[in-house]
C-alpha positions as CSV (number, residue, x, y, z in Angstrom):
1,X,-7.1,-16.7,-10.9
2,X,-4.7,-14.0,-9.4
3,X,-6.5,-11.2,-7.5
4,X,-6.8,-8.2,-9.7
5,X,-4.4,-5.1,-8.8
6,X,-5.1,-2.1,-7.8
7,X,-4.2,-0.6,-11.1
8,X,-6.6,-3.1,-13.0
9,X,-9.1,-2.5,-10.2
10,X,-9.6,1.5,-11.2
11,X,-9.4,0.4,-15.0
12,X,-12.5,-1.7,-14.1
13,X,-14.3,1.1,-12.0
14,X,-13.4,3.5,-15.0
15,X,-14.8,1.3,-17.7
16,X,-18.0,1.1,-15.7
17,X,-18.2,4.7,-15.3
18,X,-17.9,4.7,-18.7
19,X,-21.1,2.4,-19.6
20,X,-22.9,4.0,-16.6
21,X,-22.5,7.5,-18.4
22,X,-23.3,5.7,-21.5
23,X,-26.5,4.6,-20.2
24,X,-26.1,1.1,-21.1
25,X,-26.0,-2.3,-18.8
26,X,-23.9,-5.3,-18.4
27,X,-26.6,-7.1,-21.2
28,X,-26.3,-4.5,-23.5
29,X,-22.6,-4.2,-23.9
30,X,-22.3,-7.7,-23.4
31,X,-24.8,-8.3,-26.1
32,X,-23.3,-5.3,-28.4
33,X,-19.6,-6.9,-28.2
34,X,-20.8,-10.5,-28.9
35,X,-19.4,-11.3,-25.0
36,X,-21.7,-12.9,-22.0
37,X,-22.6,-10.8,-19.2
38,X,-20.2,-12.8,-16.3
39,X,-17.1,-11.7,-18.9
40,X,-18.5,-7.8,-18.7
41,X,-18.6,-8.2,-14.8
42,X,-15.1,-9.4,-14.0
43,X,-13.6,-6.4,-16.6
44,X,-15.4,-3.6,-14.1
45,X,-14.2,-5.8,-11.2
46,X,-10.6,-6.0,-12.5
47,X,-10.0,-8.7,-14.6
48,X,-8.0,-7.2,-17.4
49,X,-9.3,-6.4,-20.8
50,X,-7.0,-7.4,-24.1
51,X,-6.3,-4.2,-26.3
52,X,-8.5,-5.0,-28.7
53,X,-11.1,-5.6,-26.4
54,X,-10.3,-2.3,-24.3
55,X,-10.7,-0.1,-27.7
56,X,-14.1,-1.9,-28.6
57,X,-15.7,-0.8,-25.3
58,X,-13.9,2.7,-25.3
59,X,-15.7,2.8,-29.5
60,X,-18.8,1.2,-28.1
61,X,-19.4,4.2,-24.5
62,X,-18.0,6.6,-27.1
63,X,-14.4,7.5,-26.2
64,X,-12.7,8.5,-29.3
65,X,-9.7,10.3,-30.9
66,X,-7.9,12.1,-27.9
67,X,-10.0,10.7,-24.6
68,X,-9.0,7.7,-25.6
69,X,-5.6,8.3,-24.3
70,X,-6.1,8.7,-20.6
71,X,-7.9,5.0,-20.6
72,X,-5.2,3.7,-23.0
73,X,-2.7,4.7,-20.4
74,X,-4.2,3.6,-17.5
75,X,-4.6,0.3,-19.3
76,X,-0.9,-0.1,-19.7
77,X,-0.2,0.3,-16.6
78,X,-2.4,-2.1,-15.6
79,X,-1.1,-4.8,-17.3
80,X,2.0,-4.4,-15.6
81,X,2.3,-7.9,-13.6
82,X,4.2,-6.3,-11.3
83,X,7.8,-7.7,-9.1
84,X,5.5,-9.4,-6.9
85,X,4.7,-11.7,-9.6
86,X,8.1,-13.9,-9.2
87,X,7.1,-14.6,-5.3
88,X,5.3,-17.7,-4.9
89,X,2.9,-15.9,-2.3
90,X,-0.8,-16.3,-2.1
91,X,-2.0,-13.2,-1.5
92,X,-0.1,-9.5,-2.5
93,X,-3.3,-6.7,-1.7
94,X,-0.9,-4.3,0.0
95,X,2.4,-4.5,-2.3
96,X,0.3,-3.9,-5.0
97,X,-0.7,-0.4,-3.7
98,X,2.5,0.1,-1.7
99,X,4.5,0.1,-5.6
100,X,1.7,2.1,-6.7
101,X,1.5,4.5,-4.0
102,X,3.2,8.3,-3.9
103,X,2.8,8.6,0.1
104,X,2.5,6.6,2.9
105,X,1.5,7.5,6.4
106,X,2.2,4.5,8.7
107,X,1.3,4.1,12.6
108,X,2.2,1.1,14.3
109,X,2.0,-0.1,17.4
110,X,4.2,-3.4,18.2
111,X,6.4,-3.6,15.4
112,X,9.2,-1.5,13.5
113,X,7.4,-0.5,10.1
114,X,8.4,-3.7,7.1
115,X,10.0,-0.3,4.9
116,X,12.7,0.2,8.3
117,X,13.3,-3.0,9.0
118,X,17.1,-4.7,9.2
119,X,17.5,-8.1,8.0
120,X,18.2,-9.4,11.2
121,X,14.8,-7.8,12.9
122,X,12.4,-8.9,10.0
123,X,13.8,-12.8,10.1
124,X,13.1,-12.7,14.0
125,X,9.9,-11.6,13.1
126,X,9.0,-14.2,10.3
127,X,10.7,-17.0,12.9
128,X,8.5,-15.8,16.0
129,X,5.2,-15.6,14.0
130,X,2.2,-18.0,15.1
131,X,1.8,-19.0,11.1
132,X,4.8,-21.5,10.4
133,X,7.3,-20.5,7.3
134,X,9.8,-23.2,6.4
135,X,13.4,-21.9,5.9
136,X,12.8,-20.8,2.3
137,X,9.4,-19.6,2.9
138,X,11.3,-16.6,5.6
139,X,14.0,-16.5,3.0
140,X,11.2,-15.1,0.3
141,X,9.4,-13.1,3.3
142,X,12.7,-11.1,4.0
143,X,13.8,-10.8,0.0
144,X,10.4,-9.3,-0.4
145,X,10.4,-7.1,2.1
146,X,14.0,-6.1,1.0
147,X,12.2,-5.5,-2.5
148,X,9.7,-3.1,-1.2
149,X,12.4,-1.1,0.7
150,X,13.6,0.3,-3.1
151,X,10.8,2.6,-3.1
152,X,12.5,4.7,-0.6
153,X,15.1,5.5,-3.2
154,X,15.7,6.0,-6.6
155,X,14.7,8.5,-9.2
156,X,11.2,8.8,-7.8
157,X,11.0,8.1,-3.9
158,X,8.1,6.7,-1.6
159,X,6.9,10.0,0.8
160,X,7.0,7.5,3.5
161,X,5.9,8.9,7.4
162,X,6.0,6.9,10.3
163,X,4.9,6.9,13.7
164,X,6.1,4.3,16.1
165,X,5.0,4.1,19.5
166,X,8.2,3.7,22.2
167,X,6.8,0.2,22.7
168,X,8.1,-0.9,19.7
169,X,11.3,0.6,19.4
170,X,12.9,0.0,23.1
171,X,13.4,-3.6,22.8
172,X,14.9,-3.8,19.5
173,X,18.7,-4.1,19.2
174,X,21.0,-1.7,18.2
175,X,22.1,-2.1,15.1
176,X,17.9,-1.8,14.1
177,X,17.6,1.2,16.1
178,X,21.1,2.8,14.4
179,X,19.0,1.4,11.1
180,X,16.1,3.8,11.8
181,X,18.4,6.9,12.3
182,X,20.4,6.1,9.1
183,X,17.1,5.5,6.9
184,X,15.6,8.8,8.3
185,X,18.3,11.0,7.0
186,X,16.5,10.2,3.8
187,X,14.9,13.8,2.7
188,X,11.7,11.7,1.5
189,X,11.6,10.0,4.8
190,X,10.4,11.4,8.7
191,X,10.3,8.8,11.6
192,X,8.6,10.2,14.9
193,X,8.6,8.6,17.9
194,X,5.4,8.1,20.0
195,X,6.9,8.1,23.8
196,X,4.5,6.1,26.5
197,X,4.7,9.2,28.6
198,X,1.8,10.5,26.7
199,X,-0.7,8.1,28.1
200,X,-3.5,7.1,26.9
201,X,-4.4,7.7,23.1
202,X,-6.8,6.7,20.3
203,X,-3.6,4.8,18.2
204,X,-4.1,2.1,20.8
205,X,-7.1,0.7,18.9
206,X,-4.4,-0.8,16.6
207,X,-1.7,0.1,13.6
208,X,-3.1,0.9,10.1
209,X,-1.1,2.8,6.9
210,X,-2.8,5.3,4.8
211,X,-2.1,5.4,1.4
212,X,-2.2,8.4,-1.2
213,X,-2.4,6.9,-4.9
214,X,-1.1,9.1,-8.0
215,X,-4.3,8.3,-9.9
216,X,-7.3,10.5,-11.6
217,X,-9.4,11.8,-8.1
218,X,-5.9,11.7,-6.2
219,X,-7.7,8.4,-4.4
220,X,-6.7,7.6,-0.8
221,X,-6.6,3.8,0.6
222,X,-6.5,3.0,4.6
223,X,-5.2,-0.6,4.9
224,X,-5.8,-2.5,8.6
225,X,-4.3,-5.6,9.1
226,X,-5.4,-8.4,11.7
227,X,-5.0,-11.5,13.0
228,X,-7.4,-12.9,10.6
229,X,-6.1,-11.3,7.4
230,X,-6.3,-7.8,5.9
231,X,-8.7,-5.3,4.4
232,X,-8.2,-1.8,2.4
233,X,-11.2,0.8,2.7
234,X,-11.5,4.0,0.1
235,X,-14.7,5.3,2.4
236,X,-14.3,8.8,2.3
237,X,-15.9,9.2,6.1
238,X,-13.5,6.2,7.8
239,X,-10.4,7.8,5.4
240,X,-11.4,11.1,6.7
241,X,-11.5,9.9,10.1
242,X,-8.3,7.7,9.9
243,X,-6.3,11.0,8.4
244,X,-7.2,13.2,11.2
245,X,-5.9,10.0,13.7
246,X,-2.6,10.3,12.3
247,X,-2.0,13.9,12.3
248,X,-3.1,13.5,15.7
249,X,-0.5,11.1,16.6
250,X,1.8,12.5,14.8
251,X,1.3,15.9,16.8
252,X,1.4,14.0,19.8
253,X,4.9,12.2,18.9
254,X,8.5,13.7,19.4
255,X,9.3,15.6,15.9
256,X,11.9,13.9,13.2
257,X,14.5,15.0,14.7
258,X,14.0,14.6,18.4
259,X,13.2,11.4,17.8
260,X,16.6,10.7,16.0
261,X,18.2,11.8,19.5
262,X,16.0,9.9,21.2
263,X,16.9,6.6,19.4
264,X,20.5,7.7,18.9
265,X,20.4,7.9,22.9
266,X,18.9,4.5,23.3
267,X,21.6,2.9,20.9
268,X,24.3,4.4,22.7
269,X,23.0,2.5,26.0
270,X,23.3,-0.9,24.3
């Protein structure tokens, strides 16, 4: 069964708000709506709910008339497969919130961010990686990384921040560095650079992305990834912590635009 989305994951955690605030447990409801108790526990960990389903448990914690609509429309937008969907990948945790996010605040490290990549960067990437792709398998990589590069434009934008330590942008060729300048022109874009002449900093414990969600709360997710896989974390302490990190680095880096002469500089050398 495919991992739930973010979307259908805050549909569950609303529905057992819901039954929480009703006072009622898993048995009850699941006795109630003639359903076993395992069915009730995937829904509130994001397995999604059919309509008719959806509007017996909204009747049964007693949302009606107007509240219902708020839960209706997260419910649709849940069900929404999403692009993804087509890509025969096994795992999608961070597109999912990447296409539902409204900001992103990125730091890496070693790499150019996936959203500023070129073609030509991103398949030396894929080919260079210890985990072996076949031909098609970097062919899907880079289409899907291409995908996720849409949010940048259109009729509503990814607020998309980066900060990229000098590391990672020196040895890169010119055509990706002329690539970073172009794509931070954007008005929804900034790009700073984080030169080595600072020193020392706390970013060197590793990259990580924060992402702001459009959602009831305004949520926030910080999403690490490492050697052995990924996680996402909605702590409020480590998100507080992670946010304060980044406005840190990014007070430490060269502003937008003196880092767009700095890299213009470097691509003029190659």
């Amino acid at each position: 069964m495919a991992e739930p989305t973010y979307r259908q994951q805050r549909l569950g955690e609303a529905l057992k708000s819901l039954r929480e605030r009703a006072g009622m447990s898993q048995h009850q409801v699941a006795r109630r709506l003639h359903y076993n108790v395992p069915k009730i526990s995937r829904i509130e960990n994001g397995q999604l709910p059919d309509i008719h389903a959806m509007r017996a448990m909204l009747d049964l914690f007693g949302v009606i008339g107007e509240e219902e609509t708020p839960y209706i429309e997260l419910w649709e937008l849940a069900k929404d497969k999403g692009w993804w969907r087509a890509y025969d990948i096994d795992g999608y945790g961070y597109l999912g919130l990447e296409h539902d996010a409204s900001r992103v605040r990125e730091f890496q490290l070693g790499y150019i961010p996936g959203q500023l990549q070129t073609v030509r960067y991103m398949t030396a990437v894929f080919e260079g990686s210890v985990t072996q792709r076949s031909r098609k398998r970097i062919e899907t990589d880079v289409a899907i990384r291409m995908r996720r590069q849409q949010r940048l434009v259109g009729d509503n934008p990814l607020d998309y921040h980066g900060v990229i330590s000098e590391a990672a942008v020196r040895p890169v060729d010119r055509e990706q560095l002329l690539h970073l300048v172009e794509t931070g022109r954007l008005p929804n874009v900034t790009i700073q650079l984080l030169p080595e002449s600072v020193g020392p900093h706390d970013g060197q414990g590793g990259p990580f992305t924060l992402l702001d969600m459009p959602f009831a709360g305004d949520p926030q997710v910080l999403y690490i990834e490492h050697m052995a896989g990924a996680i996402h974390i909605e702590d409020p302490h480590r998100l507080k912590a992670a946010t304060l990190l980044f406005k840190h680095l990014s007070e430490l880096a060269l502003s937008h635009d003196d880092s767009a002469t700095w890299i213009e500089r470097l691509a003029a050398e190659r």
